[in-house]
Backbone as a printed PyTorch tensor [residue, N CA C, xyz], in Angstrom:
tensor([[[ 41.5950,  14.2840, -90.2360],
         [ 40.6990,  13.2630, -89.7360],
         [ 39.6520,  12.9720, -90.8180]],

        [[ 39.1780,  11.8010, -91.2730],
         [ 38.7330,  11.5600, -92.4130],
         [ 37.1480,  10.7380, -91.7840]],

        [[ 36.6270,  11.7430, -92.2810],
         [ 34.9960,  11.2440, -91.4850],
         [ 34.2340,   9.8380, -92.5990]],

        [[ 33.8070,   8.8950, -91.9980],
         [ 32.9410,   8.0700, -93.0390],
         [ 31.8960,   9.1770, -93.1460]],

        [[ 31.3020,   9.8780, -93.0400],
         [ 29.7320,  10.5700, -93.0490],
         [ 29.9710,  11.6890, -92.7680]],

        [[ 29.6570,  12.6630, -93.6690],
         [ 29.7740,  14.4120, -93.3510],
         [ 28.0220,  14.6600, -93.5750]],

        [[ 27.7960,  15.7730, -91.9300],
         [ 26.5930,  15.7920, -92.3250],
         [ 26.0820,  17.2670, -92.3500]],

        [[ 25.4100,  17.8140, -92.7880],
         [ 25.6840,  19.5250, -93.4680],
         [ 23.9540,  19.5700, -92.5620]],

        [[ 24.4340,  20.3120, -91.1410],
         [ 22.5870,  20.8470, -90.5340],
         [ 22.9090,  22.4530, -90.7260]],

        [[ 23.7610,  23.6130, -91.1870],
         [ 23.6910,  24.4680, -91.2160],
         [ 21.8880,  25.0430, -91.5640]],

        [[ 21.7640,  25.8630, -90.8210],
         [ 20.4570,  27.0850, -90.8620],
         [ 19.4310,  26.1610, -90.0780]],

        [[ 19.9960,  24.7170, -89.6540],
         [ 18.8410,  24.1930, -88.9200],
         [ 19.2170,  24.6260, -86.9870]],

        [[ 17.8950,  24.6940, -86.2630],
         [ 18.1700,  24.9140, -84.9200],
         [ 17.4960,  23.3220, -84.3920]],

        [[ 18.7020,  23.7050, -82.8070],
         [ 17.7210,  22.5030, -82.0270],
         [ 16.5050,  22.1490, -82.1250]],

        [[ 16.7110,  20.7270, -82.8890],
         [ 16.6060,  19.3360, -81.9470],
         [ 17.3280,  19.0120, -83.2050]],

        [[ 16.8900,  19.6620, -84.7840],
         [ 17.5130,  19.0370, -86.0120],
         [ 18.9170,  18.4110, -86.0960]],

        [[ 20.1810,  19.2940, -85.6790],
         [ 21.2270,  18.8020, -86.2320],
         [ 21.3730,  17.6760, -84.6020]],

        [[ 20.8060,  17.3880, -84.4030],
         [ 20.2960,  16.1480, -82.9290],
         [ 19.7330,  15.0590, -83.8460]],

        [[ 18.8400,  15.1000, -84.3260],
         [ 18.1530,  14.0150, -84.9320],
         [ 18.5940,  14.0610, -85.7610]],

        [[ 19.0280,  14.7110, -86.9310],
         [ 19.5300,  13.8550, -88.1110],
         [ 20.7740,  13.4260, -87.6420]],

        [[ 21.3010,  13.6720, -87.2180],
         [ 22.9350,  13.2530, -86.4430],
         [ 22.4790,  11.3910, -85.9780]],

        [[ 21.3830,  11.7200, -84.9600],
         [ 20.8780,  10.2440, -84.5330],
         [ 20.5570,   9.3480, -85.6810]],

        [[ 20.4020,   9.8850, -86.3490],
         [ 19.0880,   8.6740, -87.5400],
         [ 20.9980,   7.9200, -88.7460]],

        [[ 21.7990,   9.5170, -88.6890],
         [ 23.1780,   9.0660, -89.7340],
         [ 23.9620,   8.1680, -88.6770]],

        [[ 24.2590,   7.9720, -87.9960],
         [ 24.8250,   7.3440, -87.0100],
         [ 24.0180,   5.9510, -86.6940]],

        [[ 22.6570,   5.8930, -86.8590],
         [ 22.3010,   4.5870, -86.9690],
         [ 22.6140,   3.6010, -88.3630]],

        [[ 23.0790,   4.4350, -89.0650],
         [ 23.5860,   3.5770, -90.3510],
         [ 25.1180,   3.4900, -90.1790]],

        [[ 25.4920,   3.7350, -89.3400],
         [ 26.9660,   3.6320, -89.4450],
         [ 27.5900,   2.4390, -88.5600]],

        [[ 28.7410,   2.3640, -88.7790],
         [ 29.1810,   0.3920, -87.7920],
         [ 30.5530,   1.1620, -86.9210]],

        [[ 30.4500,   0.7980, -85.9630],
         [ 31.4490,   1.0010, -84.5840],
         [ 32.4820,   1.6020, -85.0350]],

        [[ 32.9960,   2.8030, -84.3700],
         [ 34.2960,   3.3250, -84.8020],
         [ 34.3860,   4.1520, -85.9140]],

        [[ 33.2510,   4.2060, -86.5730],
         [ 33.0470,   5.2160, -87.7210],
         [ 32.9820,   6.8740, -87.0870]],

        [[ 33.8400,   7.4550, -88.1270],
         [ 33.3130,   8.8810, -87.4630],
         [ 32.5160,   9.4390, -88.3530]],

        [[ 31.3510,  10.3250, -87.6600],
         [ 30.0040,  11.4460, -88.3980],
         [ 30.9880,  13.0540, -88.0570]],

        [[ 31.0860,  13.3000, -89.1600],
         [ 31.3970,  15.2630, -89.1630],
         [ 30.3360,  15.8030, -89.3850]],

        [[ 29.4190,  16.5180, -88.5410],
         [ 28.3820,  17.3620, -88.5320],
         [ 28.8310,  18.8670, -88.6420]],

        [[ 27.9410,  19.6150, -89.4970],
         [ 28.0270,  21.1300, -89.8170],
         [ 27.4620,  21.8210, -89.5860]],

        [[ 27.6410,  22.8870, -88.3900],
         [ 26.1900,  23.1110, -87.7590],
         [ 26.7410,  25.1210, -87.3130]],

        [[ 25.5030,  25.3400, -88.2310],
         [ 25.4470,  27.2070, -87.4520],
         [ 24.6970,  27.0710, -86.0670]],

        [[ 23.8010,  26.3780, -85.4590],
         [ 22.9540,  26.5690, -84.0370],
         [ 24.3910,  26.8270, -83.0300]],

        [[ 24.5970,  27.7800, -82.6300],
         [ 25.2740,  28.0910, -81.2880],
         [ 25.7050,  27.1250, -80.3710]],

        [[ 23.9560,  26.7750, -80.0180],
         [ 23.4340,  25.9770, -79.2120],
         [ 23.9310,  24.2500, -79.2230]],

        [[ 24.4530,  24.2080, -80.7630],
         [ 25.2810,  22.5680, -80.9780],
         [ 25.8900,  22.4890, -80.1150]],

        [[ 26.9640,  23.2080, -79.7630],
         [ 27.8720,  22.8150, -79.1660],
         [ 27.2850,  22.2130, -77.7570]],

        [[ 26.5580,  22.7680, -76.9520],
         [ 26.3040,  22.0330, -76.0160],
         [ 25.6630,  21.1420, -75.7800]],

        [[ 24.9990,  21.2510, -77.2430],
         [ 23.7020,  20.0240, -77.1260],
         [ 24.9370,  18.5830, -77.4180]],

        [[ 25.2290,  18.8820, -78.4810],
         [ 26.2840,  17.4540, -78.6320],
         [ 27.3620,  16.7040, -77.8790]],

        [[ 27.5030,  17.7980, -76.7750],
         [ 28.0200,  17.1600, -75.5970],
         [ 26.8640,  16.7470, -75.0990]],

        [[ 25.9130,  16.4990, -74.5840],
         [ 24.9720,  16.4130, -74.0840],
         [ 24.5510,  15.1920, -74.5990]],

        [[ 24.4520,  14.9050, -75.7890],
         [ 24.3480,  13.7160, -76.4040],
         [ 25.2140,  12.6590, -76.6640]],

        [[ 26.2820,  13.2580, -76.8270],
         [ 27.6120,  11.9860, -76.6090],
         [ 27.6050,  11.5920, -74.9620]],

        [[ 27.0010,  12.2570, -74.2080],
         [ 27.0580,  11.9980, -72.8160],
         [ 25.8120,  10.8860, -72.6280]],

        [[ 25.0020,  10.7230, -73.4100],
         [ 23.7200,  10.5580, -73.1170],
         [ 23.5490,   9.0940, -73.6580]],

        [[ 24.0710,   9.0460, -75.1290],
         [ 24.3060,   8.0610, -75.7990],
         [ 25.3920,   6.8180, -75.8890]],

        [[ 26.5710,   7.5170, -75.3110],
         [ 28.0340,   6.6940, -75.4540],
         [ 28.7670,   6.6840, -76.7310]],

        [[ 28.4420,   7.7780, -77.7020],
         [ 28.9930,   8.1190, -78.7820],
         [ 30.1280,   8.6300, -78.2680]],

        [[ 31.5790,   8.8220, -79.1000],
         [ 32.2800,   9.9100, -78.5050],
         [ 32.4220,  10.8630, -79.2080]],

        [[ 32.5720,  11.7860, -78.1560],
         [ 32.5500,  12.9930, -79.0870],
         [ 34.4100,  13.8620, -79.2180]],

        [[ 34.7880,  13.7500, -80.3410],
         [ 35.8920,  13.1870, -80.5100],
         [ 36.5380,  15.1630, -80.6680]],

        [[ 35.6600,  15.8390, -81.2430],
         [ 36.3460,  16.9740, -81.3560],
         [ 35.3240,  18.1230, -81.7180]],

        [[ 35.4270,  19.3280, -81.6400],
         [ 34.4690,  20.5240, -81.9820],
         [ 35.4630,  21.4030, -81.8430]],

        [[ 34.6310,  22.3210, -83.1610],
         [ 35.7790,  23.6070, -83.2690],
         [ 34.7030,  24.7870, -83.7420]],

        [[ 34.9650,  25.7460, -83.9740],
         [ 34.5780,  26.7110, -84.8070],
         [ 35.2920,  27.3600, -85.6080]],

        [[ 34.5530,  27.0550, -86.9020],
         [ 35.2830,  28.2220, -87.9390],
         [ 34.6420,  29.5150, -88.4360]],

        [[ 34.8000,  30.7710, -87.7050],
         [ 33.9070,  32.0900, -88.2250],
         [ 32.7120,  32.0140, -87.6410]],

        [[ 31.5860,  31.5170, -88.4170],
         [ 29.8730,  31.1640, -88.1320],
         [ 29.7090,  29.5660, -88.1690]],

        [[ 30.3910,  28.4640, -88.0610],
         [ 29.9800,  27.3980, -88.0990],
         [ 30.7720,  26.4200, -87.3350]],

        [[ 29.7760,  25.4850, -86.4600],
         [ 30.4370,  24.4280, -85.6670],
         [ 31.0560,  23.4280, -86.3530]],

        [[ 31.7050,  22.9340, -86.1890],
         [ 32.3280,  21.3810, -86.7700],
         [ 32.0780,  20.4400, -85.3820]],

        [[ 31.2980,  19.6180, -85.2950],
         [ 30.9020,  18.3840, -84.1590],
         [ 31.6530,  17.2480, -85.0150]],

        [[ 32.6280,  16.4000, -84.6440],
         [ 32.9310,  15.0820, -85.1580],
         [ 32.6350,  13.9450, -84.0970]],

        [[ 31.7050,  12.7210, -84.5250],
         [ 31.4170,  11.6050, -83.5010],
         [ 32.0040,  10.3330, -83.5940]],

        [[ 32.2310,   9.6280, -82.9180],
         [ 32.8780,   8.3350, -83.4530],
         [ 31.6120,   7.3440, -82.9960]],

        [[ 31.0020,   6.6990, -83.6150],
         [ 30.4550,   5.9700, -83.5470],
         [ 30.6300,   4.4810, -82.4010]],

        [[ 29.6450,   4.3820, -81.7150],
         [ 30.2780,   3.6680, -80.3510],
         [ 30.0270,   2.2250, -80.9690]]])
């Protein structure tokens, strides 16, 4: 899956990899996907939470070892 925008929040905690996620996604045009990189635990639920909130989709999450992978598609 080939992201327009990879965005690296590792060592940041909630609200960060939230807001910079919001602010990269406002530069982006419909259908684009954002790959976010995130150690907070806590991503994972927050970014459901926000694709719920926003109408982004939230297209996939995984973990590898210590780090989330969030991918969004831009609504």
């Amino acid at each position: 899956m080939d992201a327009y925008k990879e965005l690296d929040t590792r060592g940041l905690n909630c609200p960060l990899p939230i807001l910079k996620a919001k602010k990269a996604l406002a530069d982006m045009e419909s259908g684009q996907l954002l790959k976010i990189l995130a150690t907070d635990p806590g991503s994972i639920r927050d970014f459901q939470a926000f694709a719920r909130q926003t109408g982004h989709e939230l297209v996939e999450q995984t973990t590898q070892a210590d780090e989330f992978i969030h991918i969004l598609k831009r609504r």
